[in-house]
C-alpha positions in Angstrom: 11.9 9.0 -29.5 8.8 10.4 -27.8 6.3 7.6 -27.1 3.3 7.3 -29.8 -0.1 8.5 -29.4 -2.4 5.8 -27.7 -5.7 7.3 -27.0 -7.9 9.9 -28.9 -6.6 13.3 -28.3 -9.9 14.9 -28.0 -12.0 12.2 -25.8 -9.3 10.2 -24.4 -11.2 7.0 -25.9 -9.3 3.8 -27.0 -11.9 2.6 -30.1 -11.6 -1.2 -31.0 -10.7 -0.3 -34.7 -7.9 2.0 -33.7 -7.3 5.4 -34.1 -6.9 7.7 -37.0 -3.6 9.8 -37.7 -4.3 13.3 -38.4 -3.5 13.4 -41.8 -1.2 16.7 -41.9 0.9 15.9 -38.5 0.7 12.0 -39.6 -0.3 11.5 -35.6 2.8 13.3 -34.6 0.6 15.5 -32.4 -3.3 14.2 -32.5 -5.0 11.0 -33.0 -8.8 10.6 -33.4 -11.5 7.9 -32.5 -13.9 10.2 -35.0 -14.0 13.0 -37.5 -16.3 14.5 -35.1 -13.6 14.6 -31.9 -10.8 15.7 -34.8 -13.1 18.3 -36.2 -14.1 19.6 -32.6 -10.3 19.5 -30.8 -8.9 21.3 -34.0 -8.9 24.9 -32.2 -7.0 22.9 -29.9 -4.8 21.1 -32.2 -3.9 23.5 -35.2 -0.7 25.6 -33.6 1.3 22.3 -32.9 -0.6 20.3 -36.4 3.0 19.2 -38.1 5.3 16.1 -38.4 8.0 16.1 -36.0 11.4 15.1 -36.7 12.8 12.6 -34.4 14.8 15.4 -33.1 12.4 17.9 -32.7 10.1 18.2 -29.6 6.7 20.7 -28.4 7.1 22.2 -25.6 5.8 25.4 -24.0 7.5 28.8 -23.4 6.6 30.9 -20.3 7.0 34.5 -20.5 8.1 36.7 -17.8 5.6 38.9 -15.7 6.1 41.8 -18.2 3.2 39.3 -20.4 1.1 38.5 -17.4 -1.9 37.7 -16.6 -0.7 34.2 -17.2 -2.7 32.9 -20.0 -0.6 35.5 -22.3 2.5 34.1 -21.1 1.9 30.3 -22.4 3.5 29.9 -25.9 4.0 26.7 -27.9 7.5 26.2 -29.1 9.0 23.4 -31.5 12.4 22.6 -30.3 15.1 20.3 -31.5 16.0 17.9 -28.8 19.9 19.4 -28.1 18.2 22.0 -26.8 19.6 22.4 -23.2 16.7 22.1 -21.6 17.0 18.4 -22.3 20.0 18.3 -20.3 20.0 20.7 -18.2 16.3 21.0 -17.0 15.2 20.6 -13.7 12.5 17.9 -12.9 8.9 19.7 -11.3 8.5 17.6 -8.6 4.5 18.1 -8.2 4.5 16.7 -11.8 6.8 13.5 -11.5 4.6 12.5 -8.3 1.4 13.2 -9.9 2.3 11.0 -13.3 2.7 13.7 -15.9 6.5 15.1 -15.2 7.9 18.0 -16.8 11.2 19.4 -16.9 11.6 23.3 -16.9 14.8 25.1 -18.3 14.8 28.8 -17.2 17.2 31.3 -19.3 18.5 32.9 -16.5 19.1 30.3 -14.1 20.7 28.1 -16.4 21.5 30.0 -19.5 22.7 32.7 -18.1 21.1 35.2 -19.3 20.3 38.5 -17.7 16.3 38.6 -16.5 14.3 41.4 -16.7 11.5 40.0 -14.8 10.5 37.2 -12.4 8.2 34.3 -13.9 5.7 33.5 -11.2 3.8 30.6 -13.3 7.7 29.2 -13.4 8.3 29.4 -9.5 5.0 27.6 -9.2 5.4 24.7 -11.4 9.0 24.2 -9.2 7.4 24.0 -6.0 9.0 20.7 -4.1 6.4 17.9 -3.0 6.8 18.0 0.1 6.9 21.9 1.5 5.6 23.7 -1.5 8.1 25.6 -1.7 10.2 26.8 -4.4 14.4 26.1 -4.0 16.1 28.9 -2.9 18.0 29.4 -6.6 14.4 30.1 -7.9 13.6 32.4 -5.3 16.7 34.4 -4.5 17.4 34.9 -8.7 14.6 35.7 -11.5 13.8 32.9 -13.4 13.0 35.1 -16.7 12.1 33.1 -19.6 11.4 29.5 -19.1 10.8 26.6 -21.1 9.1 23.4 -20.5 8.8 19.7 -22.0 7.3 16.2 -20.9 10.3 14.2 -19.7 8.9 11.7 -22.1 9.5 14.5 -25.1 6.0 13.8 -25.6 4.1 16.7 -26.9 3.1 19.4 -24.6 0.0 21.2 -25.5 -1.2 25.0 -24.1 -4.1 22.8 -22.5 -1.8 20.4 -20.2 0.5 23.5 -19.2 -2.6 25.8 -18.5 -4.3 23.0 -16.3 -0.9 21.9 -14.5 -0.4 25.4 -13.7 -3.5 26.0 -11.9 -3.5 22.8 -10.2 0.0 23.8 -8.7 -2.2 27.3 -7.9 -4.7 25.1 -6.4 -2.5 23.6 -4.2 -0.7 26.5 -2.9 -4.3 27.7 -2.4 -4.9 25.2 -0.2 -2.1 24.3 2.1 -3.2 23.0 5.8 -1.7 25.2 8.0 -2.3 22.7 10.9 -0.7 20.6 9.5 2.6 22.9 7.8 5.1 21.4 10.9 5.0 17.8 9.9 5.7 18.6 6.3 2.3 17.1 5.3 0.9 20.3 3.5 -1.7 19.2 1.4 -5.2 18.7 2.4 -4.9 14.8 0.8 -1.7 12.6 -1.2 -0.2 14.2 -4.1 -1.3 11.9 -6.8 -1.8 11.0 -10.2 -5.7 10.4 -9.5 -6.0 13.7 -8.0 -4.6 15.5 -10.6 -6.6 13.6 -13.5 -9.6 14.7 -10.9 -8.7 18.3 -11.3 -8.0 17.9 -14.6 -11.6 16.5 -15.4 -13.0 18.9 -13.1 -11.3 22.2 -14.9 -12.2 21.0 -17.8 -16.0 20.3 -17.3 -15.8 24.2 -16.3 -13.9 25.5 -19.1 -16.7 23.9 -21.3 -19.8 25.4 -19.1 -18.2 29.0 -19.8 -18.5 28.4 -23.6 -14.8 27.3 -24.2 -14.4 25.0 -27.5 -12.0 22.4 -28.9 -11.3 21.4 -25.1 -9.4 18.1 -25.5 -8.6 15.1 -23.3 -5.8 15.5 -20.8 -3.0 13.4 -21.8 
């Protein structure tokens, strides 16, 4: 079972009096400190607003390059939890060391099926730790279609994935060179604090260029 809900999904706030289910997912996928932070993060909310099963899952499908530029290749997608990326997923290493891991299950690679494109946001979320690069299997073959869950099975919102994704960007953005032989790439740790910094950062600008329903990330 996916672990429950514990702060508001819109402000990330923890209110005394506890928080309120929404009342057509039951809390499955959002949980408010307000009407005001549910009425605002419903934009947000309303594609993944259902109960859930205790087999069933959100996750996020990537499309291949054929849908880029990336923000048309982010889908949500309920899946039940025999679904082999459960089992067959590979851990994203950036993630686990940065607190919020992800598992990503890519048709080709592990399904077998024939690709008729590469997935660059894929390849980028796969990156290893510690030399940003991709494993050769990723590389060498294209990942097509992939899909991605929380290793938690929590629920993984279009939000989370978008700013994961460019945080991996980020990073590949700003490799030290100087610094490439030791295998110490990054300009600072990998870390939970600097993602949630990112996170908070991206955010802040998403809201200055008039995007709405912007929640907390989880």
């Amino acid at each position: 079972m996916p672990k429950q809900l514990s702060c508001c999904s819109k402000c990330g706030n923890i209110p005394q009096g506890g928080l309120q289910a929404c009342s057509r997912c039951h809390g499955a996928t959002g949980v408010y400190c307000s009407k005001e932070c549910q009425a605002s993060h419903w934009k947000m909310h309303k594609p993944m607003c259902r109960p859930l099963a205790e087999d069933e899952a959100w996750g996020v499908k990537i499309l291949d390059n054929r849908h880029a530029p990336w923000p048309n290749q982010f889908q949500n997608v309920l899946l039940k939890t025999t679904h082999p990326v459960f089992t067959q997923g590979e851990l994203c290493p950036v993630t686990e060391v940065c607190g919020f891991p992800l598992v990503i299950w890519s048709e080709s690679i592990h399904g077998g099926k024939r690709a008729l494109e590469n997935n660059q946001p894929a390849v980028y979320l796969r990156i290893e730790a510690q030399d940003a690069f991709a494993p050769p299997h990723w590389q060498i073959n294209d990942p097509g279609t992939c899909i991605v869950v929380r290793q938690g099975r929590q629920p993984l919102t279009l939000e989370a994935i978008e700013i994961i994704y460019n945080f991996h960007d980020h990073l590949l953005d700003t490799i030290d060179d100087d610094r490439f032989e030791t295998g110490m790439n990054w300009k600072r740790p990998l870390s939970p604090e600097w993602l949630r910094s990112f996170a908070d950062e991206y955010r802040e600008d998403q809201i200055e260029r008039g995007r709405k329903g912007s929640g907390f990330f989880p």
